[in-house]
C-alpha positions as CSV (number, residue, x, y, z in Angstrom):
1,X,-16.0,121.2,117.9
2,X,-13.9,120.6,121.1
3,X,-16.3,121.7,123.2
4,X,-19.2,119.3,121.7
5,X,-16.3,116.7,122.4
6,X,-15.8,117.4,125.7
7,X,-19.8,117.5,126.4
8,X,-20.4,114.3,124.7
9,X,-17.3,112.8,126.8
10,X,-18.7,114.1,129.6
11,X,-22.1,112.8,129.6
12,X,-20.4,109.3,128.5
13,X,-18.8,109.4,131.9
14,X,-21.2,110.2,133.8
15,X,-23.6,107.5,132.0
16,X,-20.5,105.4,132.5
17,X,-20.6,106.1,136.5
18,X,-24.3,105.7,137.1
19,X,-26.9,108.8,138.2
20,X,-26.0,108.3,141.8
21,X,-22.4,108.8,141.1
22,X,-21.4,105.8,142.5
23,X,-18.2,104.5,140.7
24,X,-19.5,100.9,138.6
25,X,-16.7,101.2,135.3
26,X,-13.8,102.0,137.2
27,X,-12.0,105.3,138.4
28,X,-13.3,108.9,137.5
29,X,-10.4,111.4,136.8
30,X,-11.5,114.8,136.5
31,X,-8.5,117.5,136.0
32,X,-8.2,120.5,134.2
33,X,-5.7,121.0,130.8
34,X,-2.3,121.5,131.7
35,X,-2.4,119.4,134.8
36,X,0.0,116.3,135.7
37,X,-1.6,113.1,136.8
38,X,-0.4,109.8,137.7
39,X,-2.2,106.3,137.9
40,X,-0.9,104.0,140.5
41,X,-1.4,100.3,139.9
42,X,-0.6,99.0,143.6
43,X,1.2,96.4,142.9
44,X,5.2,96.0,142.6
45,X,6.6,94.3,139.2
46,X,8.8,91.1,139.5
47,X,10.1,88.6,136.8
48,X,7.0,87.1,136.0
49,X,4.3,90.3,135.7
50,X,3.8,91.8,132.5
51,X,1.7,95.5,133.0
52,X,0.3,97.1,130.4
53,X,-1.3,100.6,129.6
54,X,-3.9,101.0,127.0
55,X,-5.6,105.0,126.3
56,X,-8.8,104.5,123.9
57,X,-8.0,100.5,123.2
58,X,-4.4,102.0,122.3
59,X,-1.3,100.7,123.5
60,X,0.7,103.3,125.0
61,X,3.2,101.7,127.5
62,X,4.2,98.5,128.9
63,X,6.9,96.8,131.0
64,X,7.9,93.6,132.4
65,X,9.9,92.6,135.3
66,X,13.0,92.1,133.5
67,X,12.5,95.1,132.0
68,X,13.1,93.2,128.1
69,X,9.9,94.4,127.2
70,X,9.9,98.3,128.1
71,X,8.4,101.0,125.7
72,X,6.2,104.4,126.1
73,X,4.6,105.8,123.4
74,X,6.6,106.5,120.9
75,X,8.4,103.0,120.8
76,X,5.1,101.5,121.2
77,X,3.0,102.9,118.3
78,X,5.9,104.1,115.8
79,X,4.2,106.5,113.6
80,X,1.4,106.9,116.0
81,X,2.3,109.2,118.7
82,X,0.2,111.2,120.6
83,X,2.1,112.0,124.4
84,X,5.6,112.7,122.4
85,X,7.8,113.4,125.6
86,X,5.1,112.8,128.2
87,X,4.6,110.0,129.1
88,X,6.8,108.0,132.0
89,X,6.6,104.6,133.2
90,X,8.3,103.4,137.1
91,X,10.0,100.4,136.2
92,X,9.2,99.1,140.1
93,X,5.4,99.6,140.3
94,X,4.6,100.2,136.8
95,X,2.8,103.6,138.0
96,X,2.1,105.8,134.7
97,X,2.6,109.7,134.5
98,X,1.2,112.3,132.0
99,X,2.7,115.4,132.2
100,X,0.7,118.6,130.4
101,X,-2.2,116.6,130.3
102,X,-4.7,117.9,127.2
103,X,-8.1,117.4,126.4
104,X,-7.3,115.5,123.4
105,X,-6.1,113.1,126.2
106,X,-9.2,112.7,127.7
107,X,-11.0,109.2,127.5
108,X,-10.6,105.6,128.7
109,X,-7.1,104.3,130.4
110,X,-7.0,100.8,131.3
111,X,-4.7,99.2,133.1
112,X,-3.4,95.0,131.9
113,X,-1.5,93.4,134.8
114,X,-0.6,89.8,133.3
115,X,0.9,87.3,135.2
116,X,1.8,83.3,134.9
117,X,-1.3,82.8,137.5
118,X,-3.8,85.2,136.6
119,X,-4.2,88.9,135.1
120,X,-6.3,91.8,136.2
121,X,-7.9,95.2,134.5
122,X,-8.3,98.9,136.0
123,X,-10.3,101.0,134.4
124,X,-9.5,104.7,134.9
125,X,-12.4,107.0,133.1
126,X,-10.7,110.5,132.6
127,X,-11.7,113.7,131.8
128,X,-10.1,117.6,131.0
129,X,-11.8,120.4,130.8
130,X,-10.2,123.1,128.9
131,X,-8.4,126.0,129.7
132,X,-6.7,128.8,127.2
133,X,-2.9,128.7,126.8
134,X,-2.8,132.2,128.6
135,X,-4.5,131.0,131.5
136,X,-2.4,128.0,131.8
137,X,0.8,129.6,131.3
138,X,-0.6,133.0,133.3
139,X,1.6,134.0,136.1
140,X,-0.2,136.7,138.8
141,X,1.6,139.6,139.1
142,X,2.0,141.3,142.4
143,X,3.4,144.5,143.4
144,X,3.6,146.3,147.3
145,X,5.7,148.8,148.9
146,X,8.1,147.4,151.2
147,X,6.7,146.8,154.5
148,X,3.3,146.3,153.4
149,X,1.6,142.4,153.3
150,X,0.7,140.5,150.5
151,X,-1.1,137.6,150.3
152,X,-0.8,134.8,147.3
153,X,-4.4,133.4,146.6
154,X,-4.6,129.9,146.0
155,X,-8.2,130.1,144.2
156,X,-9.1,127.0,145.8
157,X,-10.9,125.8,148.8
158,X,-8.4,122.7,150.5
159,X,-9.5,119.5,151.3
160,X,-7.9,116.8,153.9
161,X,-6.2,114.9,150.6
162,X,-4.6,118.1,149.1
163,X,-0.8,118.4,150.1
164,X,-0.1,122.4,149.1
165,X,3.6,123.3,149.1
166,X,4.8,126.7,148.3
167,X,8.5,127.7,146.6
168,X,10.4,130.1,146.0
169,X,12.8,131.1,143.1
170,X,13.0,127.2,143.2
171,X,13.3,127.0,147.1
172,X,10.9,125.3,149.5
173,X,9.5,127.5,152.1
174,X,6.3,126.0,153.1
175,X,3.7,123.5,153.0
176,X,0.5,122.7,154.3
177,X,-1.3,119.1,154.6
178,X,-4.5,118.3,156.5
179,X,-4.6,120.4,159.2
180,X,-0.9,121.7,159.7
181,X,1.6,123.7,158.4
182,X,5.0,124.2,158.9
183,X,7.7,126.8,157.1
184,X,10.4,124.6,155.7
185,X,13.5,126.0,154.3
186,X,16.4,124.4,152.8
187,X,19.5,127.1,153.5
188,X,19.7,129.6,156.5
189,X,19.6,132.1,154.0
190,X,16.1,131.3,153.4
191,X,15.4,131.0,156.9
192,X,16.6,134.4,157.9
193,X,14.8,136.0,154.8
194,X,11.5,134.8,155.8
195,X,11.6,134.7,159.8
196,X,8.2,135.4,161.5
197,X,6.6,136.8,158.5
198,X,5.0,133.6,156.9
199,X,1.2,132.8,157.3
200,X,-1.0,130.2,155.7
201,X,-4.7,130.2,155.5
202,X,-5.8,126.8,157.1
203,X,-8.7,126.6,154.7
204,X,-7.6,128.0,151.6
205,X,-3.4,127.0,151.5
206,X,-3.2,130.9,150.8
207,X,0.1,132.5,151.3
208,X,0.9,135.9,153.0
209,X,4.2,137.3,153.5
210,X,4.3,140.3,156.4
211,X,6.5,143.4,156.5
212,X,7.9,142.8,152.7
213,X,11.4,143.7,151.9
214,X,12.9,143.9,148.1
215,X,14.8,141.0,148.9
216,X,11.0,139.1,148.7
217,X,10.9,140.1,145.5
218,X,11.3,136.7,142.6
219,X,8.9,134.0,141.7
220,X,6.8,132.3,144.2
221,X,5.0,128.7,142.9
222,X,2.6,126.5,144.5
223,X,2.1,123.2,144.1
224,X,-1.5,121.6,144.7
225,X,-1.5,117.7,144.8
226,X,-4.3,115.8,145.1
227,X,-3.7,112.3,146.4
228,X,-6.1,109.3,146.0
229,X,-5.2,105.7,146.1
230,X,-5.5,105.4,142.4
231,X,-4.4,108.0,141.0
232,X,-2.5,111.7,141.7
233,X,-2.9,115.2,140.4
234,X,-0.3,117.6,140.6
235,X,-1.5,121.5,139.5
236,X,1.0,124.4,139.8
237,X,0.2,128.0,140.1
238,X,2.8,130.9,139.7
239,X,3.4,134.4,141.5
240,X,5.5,137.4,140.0
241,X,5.8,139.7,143.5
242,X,7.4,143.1,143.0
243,X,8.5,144.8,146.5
244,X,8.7,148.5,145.9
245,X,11.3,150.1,147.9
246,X,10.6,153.9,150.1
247,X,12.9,156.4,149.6
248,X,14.8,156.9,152.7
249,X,14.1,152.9,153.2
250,X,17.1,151.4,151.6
251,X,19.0,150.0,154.7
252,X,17.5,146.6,156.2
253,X,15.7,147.3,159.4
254,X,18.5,144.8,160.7
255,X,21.1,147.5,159.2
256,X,18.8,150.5,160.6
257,X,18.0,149.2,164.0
258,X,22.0,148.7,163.7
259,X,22.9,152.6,163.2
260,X,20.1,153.6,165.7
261,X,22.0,151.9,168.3
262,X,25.4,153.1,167.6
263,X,24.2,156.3,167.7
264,X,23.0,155.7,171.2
265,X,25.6,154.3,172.5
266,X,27.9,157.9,171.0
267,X,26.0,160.1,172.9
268,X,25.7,158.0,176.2
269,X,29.3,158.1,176.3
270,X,29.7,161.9,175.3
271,X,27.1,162.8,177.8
272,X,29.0,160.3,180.5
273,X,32.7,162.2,179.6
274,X,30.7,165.5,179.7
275,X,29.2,165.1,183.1
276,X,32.5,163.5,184.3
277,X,34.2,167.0,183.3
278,X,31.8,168.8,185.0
279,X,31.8,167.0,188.3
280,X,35.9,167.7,188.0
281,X,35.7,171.5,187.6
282,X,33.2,171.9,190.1
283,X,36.1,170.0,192.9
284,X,39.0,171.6,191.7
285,X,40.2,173.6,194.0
286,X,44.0,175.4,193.0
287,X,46.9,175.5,194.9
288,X,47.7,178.8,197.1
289,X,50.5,179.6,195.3
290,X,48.6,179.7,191.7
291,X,45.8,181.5,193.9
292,X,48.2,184.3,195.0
293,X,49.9,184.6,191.6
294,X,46.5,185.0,190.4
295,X,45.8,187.8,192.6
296,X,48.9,190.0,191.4
């Protein structure tokens, strides 16, 4: 039955939006379930606008500029609830999010913007396609010996309007927008963990990580949003990474390379006292005396 929904919603859009896909009803939003979006209004609330949000002919949100008039949801349609905990409204711009979007949430979002001069309608047309609870809650397991490479697939193909930023255990230590890149890390402690061994595919957003360690080993996230002037998608993709450590391997090669040269430096200066001691015996010459005592 939900799939003969999300046909049938389908086609309405796309009857909606003409053959030639030209855009004639308002915005298409096409995301997939689990997915945040947000819908900007481009305009800035004062004391005399009034905006509000309407999914399916329902209200669902509205504000005003004094803010007397505030509700999401739940204060809105008392009884009648259907984003419990989702929904939030920016008291400046009046921008809507939807967090965990659904399919059920799929239809018609318009937006009222009601002033003392004049008022104005945006149309957003928005569509989900579903997606099992494994795969949206799936996290990609990955496990190397250390000082292998792994690389974190993105599964997508980036565009010039997709911001990618990668994390890890919470931290940020990359991004990539457009054409650049740049390794970002918020403490040194990240900084020195990752040094030289970060590389992002231009085309893809991919992730590889060179000469693991087990300290690489945690949770790795990245965050694809897709930016348009009317609306937002934000889609997150997780990574479990497992870094095997090899017996023999358990020092740092900071802490090895360390060892190696102290060692070095031992021998230099037991080979420097040793030839030092030899050079002496071969010049020492004894006193007469000792030499005739010697001879006795």
């Amino acid at each position: 039955m939900k799939c003969l929904f999300n046909l049938l919603l389908g086609v309405w859009v796309f009857l909606n939006n003409g053959a030639s896909g030209v855009d004639t009803d308002g915005v298409s939003v096409s995301m997939m379930e689990g997915d945040s979006v947000i819908f900007h209004t481009g305009v800035k609330t004062n004391q005399q606008e009034v905006i509000k949000w309407y999914c399916n002919e329902t209200r669902i949100a509205q504000i005003s500029g004094d803010l007397s008039g505030a509700c999401t949801d739940v204060q809105c349609n008392k009884g009648a609830e259907r984003f419990r905990d989702r929904l939030k409204l920016d008291h400046e711009t009046g921008t809507l999010t939807i967090t965990n979007i659904t399919t059920e949430d799929s239809g018609v979002y318009e937006l009222k913007t009601i002033s003392n001069s004049s008022s104005s309608d945006k149309i957003f047309n928005v569509f989900v396609s579903g997606v099992s609870a494994a795969e949206r809650d799936e996290v990609k397991r990955k496990s190397v010996k250390e000082g292998e490479s792994v690389t974190l697939d993105s599964g997508v193909t980036k565009s010039p309007n997709y911001l990618m930023t990668w994390y890890f255990n919470g931290v940020l230590i990359a991004e990539i927008t457009g054409d650049h890149w740049s390794r970002i890390c918020t403490d040194d402690q990240c900084e020195e963990r990752f040094r030289d061994r970060l590389k992002l595919d231009h085309q893809t957003g991919s992730l590889t990580i060179a000469n693991t360690r087990t300290t690489d080993s945690g949770l790795y996230q990245l965050q694809i949003d897709i930016n348009n002037s009317s609306f937002s998608i934000s889609r997150v993709k997780r990574f479990s990474v497992s870094v095997i450590g090899v017996p023999g391997t358990g020092l740092s090669s900071g802490a090895t390379g360390g060892i190696v040269v102290c060692v070095l430096l031992v021998f230099a200066a037991a080979a420097t006292a040793g030839g030092i001691y030899y050079r002496h015996r071969r010049i020492y010459t004894p006193p007469a005396a000792q030499i005739e005592d010697d001879n006795l």
